[in-house]
N, C-alpha and C positions, 0 to 999 in steps of 0.2 A: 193567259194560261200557257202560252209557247209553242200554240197549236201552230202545225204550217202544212204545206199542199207542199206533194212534190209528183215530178214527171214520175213513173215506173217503167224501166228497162230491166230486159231480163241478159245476162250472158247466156246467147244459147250453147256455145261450149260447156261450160261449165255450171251451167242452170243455175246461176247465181242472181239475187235480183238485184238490181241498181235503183238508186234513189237520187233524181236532182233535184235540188228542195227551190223554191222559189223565192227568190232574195229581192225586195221591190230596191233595194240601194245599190244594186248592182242588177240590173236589167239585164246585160248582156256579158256571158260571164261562159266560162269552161270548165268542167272537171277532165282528170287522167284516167282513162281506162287502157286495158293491157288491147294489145290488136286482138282484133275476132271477128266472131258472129254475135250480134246482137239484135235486139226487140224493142220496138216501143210498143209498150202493151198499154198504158192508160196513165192515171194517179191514183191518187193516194194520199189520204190525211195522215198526217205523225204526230205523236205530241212530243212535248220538250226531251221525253227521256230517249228517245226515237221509237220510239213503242208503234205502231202500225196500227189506227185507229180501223182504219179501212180502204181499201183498194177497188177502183171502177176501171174497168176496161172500156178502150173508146170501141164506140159501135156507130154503125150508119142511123138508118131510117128505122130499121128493126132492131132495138134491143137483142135479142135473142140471135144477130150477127155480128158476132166481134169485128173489129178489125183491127189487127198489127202490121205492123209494117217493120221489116227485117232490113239488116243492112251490114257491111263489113265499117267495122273500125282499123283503119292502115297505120303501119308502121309512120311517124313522123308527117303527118299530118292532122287536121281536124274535119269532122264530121258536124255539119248542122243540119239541128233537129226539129227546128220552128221554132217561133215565136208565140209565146205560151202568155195568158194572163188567170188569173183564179185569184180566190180566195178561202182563209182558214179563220173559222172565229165558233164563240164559245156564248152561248145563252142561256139563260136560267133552267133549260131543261134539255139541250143539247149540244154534242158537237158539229158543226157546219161546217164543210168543206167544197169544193167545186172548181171549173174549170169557166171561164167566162169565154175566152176567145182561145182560137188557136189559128195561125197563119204560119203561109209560106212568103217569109220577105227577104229570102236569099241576098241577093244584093245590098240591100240596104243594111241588114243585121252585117254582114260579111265587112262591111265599110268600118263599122262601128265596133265590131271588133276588132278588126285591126289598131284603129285608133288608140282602144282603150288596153290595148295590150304589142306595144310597138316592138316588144323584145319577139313578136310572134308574128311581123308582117309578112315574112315571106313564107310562111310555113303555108301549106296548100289548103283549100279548105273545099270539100266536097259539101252538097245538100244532100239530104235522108232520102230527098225524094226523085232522086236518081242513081243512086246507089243501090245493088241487089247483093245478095251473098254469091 
């Protein structure tokens, strides 16, 4: 049916939300955002038209405490956000979406993408998870 997962980020400038959809043929991959302030807030199922099936915020132990984690996007460089797995599917009486794993594999992602995009090796790349606004 064309259902996919994707991360949810918000531009806290511009309170605009962002969508990086989960491509299993391209594992480790980059979209252009303008430089800012930004949010990872959760995912979110879509279906093929990009219609927003539904959106989950990641939360710790307790539900009922979200957690985001905010971060600056710089001029001429990249920004990594972790290493995400999930899935999107479609059964006789519903849509499924979900998040299976999420890591921080800094290094190793960082390697791999350089590889797999050589026109970008020396562009600088920070982690989400030391980066603040």
């Amino acid at each position: 049916m064309g259902n996919r997962i994707a991360l949810w980020l918000e531009n806290e400038d511009l309170k605009k939300p962002i969508y990086i959809y989960f491509d299993k043929n391209r594992p480790v991959y980059a979209i252009t955002v303008d430089p800012g302030h930004y949010r990872l807030i959760g995912f979110a199922g879509i279906d093929m038209t990009h219609r927003i099936l539904g959106q989950r915020v990641f939360h710790g132990k307790d539900p009922k405490e979200p957690i985001t984690v905010s971060f600056e996007a710089r001029t001429n460089s990249a920004v990594y956000i972790g290493d995400f797995t999930g899935y999107a599917k479609v059964n006789l009486v519903e849509e499924e979406w979900a998040l299976r794993a999420g890591t921080n594999n800094f290094a190793g992602t960082t390697v791999e993408f350089h590889k797999e995009y050589p026109n970008l090796a020396n562009l600088p790349v920070f982690s989400i998870f030391e980066l603040s606004p």
